[in-house]
Backbone as CSV, one residue per row, in Angstrom:
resi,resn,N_x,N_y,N_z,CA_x,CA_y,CA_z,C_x,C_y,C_z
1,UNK,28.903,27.917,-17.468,28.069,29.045,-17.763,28.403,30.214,-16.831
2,UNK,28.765,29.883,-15.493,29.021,31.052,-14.547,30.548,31.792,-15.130
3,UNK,31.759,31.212,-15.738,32.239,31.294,-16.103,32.336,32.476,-17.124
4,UNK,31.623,31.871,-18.106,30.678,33.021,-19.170,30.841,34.131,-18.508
5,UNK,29.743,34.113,-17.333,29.127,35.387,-17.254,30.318,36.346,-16.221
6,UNK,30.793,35.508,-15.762,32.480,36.258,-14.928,33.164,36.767,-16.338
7,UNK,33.423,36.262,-17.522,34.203,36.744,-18.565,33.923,37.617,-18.842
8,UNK,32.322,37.867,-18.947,32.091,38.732,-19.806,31.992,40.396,-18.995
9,UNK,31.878,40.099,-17.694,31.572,41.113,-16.485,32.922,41.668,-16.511
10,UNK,34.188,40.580,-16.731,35.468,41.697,-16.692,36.032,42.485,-18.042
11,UNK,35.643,41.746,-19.341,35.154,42.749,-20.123,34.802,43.611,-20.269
12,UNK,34.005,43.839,-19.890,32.878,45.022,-19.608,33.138,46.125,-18.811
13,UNK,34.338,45.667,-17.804,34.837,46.726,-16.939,35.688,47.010,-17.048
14,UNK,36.592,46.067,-18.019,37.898,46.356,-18.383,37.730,47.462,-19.838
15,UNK,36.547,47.243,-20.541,36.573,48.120,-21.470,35.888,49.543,-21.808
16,UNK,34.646,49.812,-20.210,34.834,51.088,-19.657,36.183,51.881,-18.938
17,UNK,37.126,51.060,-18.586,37.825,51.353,-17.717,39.099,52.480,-19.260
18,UNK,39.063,51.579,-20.525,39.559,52.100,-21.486,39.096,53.247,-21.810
19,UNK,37.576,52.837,-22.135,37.234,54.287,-22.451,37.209,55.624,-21.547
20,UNK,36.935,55.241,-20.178,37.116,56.552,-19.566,38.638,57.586,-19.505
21,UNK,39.640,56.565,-19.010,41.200,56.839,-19.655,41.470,57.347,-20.727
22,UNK,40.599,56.965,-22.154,41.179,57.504,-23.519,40.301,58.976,-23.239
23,UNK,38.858,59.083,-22.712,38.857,60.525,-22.509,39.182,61.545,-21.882
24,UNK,40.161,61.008,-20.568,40.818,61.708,-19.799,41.889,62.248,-20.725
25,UNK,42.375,61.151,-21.427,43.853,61.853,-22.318,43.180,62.997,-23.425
26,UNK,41.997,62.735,-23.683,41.916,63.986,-24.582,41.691,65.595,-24.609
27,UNK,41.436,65.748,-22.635,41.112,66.578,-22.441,42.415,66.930,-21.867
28,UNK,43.653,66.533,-21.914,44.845,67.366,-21.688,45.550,68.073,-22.683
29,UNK,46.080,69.014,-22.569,46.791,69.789,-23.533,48.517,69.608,-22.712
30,UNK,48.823,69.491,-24.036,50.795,69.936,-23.535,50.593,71.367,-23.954
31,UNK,51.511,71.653,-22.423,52.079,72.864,-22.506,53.251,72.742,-23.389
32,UNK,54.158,74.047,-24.177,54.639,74.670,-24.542,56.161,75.029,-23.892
33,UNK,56.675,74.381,-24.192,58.341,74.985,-23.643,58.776,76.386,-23.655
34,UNK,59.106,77.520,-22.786,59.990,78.647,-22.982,61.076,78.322,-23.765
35,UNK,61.276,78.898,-24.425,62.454,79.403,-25.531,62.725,80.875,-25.207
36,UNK,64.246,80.531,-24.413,64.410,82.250,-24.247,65.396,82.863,-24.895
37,UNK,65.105,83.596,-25.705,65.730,84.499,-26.365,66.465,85.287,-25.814
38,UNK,66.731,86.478,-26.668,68.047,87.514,-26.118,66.854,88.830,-25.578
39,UNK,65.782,88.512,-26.414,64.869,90.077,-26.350,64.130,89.739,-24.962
40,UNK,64.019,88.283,-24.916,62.491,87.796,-23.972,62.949,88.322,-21.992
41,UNK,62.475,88.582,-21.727,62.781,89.478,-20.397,62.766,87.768,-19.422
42,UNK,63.314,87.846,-18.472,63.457,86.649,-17.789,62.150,86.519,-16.711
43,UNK,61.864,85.049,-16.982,60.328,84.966,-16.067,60.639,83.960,-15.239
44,UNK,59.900,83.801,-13.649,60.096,83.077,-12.666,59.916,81.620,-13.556
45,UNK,60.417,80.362,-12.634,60.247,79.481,-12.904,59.183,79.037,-12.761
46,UNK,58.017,79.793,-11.822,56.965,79.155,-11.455,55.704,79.579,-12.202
47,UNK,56.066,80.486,-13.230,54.957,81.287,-13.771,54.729,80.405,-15.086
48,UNK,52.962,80.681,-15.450,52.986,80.524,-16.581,53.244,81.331,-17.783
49,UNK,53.123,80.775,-19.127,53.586,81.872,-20.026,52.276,82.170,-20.923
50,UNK,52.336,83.384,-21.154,51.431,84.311,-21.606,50.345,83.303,-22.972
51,UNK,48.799,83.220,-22.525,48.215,82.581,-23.421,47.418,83.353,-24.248
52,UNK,47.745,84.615,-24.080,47.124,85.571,-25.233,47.709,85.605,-26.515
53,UNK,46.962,85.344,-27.323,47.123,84.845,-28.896,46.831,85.703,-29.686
54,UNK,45.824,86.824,-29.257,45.205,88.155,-29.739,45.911,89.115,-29.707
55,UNK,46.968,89.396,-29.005,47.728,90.116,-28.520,48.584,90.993,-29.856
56,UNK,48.053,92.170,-30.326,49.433,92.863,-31.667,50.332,93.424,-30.975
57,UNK,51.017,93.241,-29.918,52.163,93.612,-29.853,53.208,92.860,-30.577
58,UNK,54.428,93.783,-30.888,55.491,92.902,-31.541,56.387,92.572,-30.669
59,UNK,56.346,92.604,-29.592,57.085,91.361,-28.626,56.877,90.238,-28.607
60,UNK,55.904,89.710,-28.872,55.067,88.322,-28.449,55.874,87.561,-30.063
61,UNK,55.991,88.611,-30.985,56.512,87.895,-32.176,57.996,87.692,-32.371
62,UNK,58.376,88.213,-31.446,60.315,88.318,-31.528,60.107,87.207,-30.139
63,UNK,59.466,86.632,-29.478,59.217,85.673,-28.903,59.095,84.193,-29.172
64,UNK,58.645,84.270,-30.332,58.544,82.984,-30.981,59.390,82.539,-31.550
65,UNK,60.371,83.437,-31.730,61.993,82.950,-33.189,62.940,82.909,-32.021
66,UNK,63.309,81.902,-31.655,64.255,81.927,-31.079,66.135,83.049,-31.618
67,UNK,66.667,82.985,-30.856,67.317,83.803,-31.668,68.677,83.337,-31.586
68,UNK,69.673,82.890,-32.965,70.885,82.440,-32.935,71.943,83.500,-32.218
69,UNK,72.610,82.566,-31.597,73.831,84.195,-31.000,74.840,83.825,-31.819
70,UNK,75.454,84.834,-32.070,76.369,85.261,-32.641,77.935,84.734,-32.848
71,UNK,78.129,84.168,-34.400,79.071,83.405,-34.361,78.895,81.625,-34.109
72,UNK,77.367,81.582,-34.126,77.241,80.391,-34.164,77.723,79.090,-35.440
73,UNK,78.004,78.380,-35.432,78.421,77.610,-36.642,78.472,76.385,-36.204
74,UNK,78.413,75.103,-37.622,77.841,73.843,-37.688,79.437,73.032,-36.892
75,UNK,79.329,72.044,-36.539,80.390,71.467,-35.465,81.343,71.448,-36.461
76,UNK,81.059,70.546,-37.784,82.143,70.251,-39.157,82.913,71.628,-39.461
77,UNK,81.903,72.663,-39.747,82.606,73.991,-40.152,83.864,74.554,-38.834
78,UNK,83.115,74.548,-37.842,84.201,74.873,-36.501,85.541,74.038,-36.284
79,UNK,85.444,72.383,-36.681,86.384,72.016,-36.769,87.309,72.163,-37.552
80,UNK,86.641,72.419,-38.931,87.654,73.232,-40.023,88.553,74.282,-39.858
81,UNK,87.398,75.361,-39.005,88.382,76.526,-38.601,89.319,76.529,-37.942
82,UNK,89.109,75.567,-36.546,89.931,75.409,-35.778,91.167,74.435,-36.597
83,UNK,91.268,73.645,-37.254,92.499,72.780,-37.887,93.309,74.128,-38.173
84,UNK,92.448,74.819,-39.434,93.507,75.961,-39.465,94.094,76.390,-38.955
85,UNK,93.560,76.878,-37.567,94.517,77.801,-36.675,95.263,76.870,-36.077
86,UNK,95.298,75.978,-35.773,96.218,74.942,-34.904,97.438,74.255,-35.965
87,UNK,97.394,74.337,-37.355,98.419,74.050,-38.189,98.897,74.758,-39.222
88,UNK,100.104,75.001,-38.762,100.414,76.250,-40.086,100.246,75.485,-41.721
89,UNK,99.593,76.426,-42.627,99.240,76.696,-43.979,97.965,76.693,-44.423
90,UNK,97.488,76.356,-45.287,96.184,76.499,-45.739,95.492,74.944,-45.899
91,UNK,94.592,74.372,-44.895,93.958,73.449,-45.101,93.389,73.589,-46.245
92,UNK,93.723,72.445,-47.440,92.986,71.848,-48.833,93.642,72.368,-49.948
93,UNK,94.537,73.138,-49.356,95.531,73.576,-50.433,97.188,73.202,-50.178
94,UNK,97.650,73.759,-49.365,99.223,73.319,-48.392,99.139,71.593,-48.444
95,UNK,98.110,71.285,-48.146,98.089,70.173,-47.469,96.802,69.097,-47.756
96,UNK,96.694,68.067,-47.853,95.260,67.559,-48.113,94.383,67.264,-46.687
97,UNK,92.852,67.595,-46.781,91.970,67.393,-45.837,91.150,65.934,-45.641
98,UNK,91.588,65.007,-45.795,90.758,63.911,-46.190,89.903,63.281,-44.876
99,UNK,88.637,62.736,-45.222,88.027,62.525,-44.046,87.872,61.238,-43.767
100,UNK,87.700,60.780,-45.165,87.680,58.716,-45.135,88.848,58.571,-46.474
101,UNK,89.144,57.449,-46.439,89.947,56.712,-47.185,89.201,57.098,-48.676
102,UNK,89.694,57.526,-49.914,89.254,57.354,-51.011,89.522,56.104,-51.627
103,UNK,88.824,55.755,-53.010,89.358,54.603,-54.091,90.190,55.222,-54.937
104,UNK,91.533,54.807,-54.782,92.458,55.262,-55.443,92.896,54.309,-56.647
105,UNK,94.243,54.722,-57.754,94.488,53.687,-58.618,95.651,52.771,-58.133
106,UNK,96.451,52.804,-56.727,97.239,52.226,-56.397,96.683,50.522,-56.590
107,UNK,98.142,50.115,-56.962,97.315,48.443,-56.820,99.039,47.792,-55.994
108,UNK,99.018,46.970,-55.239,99.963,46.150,-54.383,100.577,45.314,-55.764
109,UNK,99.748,44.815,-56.336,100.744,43.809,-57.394,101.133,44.751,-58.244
110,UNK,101.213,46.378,-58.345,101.747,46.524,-59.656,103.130,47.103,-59.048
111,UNK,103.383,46.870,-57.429,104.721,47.366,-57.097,105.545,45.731,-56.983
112,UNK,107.170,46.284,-56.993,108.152,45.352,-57.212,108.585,44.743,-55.606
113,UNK,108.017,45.612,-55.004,108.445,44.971,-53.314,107.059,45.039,-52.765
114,UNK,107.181,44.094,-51.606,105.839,44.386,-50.574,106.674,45.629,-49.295
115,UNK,105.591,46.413,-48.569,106.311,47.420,-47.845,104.863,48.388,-47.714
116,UNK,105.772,49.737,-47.597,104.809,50.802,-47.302,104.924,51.580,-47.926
117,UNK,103.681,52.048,-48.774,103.299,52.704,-50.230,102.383,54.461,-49.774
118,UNK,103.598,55.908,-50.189,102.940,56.710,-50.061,101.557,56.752,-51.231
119,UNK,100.244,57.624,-51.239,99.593,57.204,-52.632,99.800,58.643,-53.208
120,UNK,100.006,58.323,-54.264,99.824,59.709,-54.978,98.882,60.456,-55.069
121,UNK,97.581,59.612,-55.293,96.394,60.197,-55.842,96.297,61.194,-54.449
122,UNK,96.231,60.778,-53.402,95.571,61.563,-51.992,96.723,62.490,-51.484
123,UNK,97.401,62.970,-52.444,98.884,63.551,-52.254,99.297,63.283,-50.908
124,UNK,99.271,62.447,-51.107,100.624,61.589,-49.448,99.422,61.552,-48.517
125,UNK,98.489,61.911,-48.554,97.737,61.961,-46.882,96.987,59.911,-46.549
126,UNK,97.180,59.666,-47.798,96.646,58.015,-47.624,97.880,57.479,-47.905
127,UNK,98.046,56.316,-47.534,99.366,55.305,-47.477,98.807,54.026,-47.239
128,UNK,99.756,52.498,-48.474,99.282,51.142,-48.353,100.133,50.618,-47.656
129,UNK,99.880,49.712,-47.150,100.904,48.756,-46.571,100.085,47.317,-47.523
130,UNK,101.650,46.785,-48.563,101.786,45.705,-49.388,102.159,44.402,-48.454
131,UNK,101.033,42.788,-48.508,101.682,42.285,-47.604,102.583,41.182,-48.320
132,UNK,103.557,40.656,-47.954,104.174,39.323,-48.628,103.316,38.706,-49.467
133,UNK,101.991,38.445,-49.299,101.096,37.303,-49.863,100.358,38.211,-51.047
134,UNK,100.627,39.619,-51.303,100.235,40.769,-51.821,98.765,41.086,-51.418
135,UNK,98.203,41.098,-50.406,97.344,41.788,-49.562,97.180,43.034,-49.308
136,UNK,96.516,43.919,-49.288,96.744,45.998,-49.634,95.586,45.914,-48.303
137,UNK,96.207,46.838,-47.382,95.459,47.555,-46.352,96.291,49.209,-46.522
138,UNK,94.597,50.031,-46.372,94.896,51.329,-46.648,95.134,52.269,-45.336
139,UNK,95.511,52.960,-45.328,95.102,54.097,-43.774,95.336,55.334,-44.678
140,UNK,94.996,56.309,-43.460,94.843,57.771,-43.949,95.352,58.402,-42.657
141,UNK,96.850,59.345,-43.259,97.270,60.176,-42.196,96.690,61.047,-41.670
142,UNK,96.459,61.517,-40.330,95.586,62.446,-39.739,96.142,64.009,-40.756
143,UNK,94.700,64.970,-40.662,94.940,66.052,-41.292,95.944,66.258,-40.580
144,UNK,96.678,67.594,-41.810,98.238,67.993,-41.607,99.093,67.345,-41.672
145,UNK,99.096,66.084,-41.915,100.309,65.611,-42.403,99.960,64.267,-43.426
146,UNK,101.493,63.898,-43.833,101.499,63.241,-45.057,102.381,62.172,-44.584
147,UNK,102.183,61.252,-45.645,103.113,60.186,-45.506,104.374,59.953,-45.855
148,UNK,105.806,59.963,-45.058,106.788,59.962,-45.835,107.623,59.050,-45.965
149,UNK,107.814,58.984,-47.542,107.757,57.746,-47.755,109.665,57.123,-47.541
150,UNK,110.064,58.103,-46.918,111.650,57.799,-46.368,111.486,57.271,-45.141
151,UNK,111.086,57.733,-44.499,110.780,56.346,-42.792,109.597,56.268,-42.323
152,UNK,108.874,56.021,-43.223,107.499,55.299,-43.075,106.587,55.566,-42.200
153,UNK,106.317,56.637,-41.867,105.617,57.408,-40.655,104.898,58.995,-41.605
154,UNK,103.707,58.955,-40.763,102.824,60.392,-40.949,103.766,61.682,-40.349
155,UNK,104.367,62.383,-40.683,104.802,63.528,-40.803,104.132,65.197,-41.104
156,UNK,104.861,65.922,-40.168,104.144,67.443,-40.930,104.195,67.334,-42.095
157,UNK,103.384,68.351,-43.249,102.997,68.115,-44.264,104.474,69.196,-44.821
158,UNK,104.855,70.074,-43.915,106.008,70.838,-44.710,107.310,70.116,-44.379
159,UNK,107.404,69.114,-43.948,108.331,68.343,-43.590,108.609,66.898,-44.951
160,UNK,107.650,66.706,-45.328,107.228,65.855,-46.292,107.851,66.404,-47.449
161,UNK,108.518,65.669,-49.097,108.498,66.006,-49.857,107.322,65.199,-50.925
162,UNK,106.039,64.980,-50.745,105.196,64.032,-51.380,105.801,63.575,-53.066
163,UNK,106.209,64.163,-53.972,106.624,64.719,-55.067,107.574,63.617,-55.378
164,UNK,108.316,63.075,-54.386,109.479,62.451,-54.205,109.559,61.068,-54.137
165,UNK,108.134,60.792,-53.490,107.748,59.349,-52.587,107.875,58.079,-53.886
166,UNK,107.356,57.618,-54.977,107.740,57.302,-56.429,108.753,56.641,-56.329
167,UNK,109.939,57.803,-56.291,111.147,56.922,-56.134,111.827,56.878,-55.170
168,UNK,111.484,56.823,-53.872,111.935,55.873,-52.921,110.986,54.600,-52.497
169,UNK,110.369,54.597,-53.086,109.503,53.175,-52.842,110.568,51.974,-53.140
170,UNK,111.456,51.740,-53.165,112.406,50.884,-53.361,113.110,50.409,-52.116
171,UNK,113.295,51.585,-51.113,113.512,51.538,-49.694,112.809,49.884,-49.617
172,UNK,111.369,49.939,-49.653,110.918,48.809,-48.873,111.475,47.470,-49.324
173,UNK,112.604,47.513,-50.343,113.687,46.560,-50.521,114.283,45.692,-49.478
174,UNK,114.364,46.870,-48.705,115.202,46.413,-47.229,114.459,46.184,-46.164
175,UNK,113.412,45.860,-46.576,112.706,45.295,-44.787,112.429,44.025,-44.815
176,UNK,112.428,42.980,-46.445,112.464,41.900,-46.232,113.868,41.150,-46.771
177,UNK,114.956,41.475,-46.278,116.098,41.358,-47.057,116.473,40.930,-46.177
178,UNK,117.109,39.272,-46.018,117.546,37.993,-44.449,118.948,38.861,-44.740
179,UNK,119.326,38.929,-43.527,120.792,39.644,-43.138,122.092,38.684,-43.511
180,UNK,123.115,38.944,-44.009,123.673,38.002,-45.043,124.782,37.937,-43.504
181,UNK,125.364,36.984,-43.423,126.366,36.275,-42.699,127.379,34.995,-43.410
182,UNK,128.148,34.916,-42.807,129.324,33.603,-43.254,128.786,32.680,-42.383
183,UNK,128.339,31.225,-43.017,127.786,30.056,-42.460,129.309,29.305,-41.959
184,UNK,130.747,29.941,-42.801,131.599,28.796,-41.865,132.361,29.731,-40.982
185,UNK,131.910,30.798,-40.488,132.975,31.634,-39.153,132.148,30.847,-38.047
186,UNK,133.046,30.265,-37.333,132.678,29.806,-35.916,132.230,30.646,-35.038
187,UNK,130.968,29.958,-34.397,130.159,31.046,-33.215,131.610,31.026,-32.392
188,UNK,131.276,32.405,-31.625,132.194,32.968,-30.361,131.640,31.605,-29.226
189,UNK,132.919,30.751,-28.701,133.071,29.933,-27.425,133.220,30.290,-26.291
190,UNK,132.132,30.489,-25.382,132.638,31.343,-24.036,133.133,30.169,-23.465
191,UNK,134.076,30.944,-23.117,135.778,30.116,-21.974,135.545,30.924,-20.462
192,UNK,136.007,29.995,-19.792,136.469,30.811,-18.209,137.076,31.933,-18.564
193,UNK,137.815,32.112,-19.237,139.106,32.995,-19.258,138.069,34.511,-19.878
194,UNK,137.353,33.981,-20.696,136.079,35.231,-21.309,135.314,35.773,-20.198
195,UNK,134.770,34.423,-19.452,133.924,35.338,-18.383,134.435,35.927,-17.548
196,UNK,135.898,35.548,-17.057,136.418,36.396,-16.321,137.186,37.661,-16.753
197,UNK,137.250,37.821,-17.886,137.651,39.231,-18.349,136.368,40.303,-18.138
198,UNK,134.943,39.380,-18.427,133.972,40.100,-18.430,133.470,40.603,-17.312
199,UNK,133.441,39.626,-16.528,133.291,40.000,-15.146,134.371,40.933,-14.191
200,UNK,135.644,40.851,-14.489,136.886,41.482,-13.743,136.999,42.505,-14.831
201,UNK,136.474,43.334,-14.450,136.686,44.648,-15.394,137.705,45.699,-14.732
């Protein structure tokens, strides 16, 4: 029973102790962040800011809009601009802009070799690699350049003939092609007489 009455005593103080706290929080207000503009005149750090609300001046209202400066623009758009200027021709026209891999109609089994496939659809800027087991992994050449499909590497885009890539896809003929040799020419026998030519130069 003493028990009880200990339970219920910290109850009781534990749940004035709530309520006085929840009315402390209601009697605070957040202040208001400065936003300084281009018009807003510069104020100490230690001051407060003006709580007149009545106020018709039209300062107090070119106060509230913060104000964009000039030449501002979204990060995507700036990077656009900047590609331009850093690569000669016209990004999305000269050249393709691609940002992710598209679904294209290339398919690995409908080519005659496994290898490395410029795509048409993404005018050269995506490229497959076909595996032996016919497995298709895609990539996408960084903007400004294309894939060419003569030595298998991302290239400037005016360096590229995309137009072309079609028919050299046959190239990848030769990357799985075992190097042909004569099984009855005898390996070279190193002799004394060899190493010492090699060595007595």
């Amino acid at each position: 029973m003493f028990l009880r009455r200990v339970d219920s005593v910290v109850l009781l103080i534990f749940g004035c102790l709530l309520i006085i706290d929840g009315h402390e929080e209601k009697n605070r207000t957040k202040r208001g962040r400065n936003v300084r503009t281009s018009n807003a005149p510069q104020t100490n750090a230690g001051s407060e800011p003006s709580q007149d609300l009545d106020s018709s001046s039209s300062n107090s209202n070119q106060q509230d809009v913060p104000v964009i400066p000039p030449g501002f623009l979204s990060p995507s758009v700036q990077e656009y601009l900047e590609l331009g200027k850093s690569i000669p021709g016209r990004p999305g026209t000269d050249y393709p802009i691609l940002a992710s891999i598209p679904y294209t109609n290339f398919y690995c089994d409908e080519q005659e070799y496994p290898g490395f496939f410029a795509d048409m659809d993404t005018r050269c800027q995506g490229w497959h690699y076909c595996d032996i087991d016919g497995r298709q992994a895609t990539f996408l050449c960084p903007n400004g350049t294309q894939f060419s499909q003569a030595v298998f590497v991302c290239d400037w885009w005016f360096n590229v003939r995309c137009d072309l890539s079609p028919r050299l896809y046959s190239i990848n003929a030769r990357l799985y092609q075992r190097p042909k040799f004569n099984p009855t020419q005898p390996h070279r026998v190193i002799t004394r007489q060899l190493v010492d030519e090699i060595f007595n130069v």
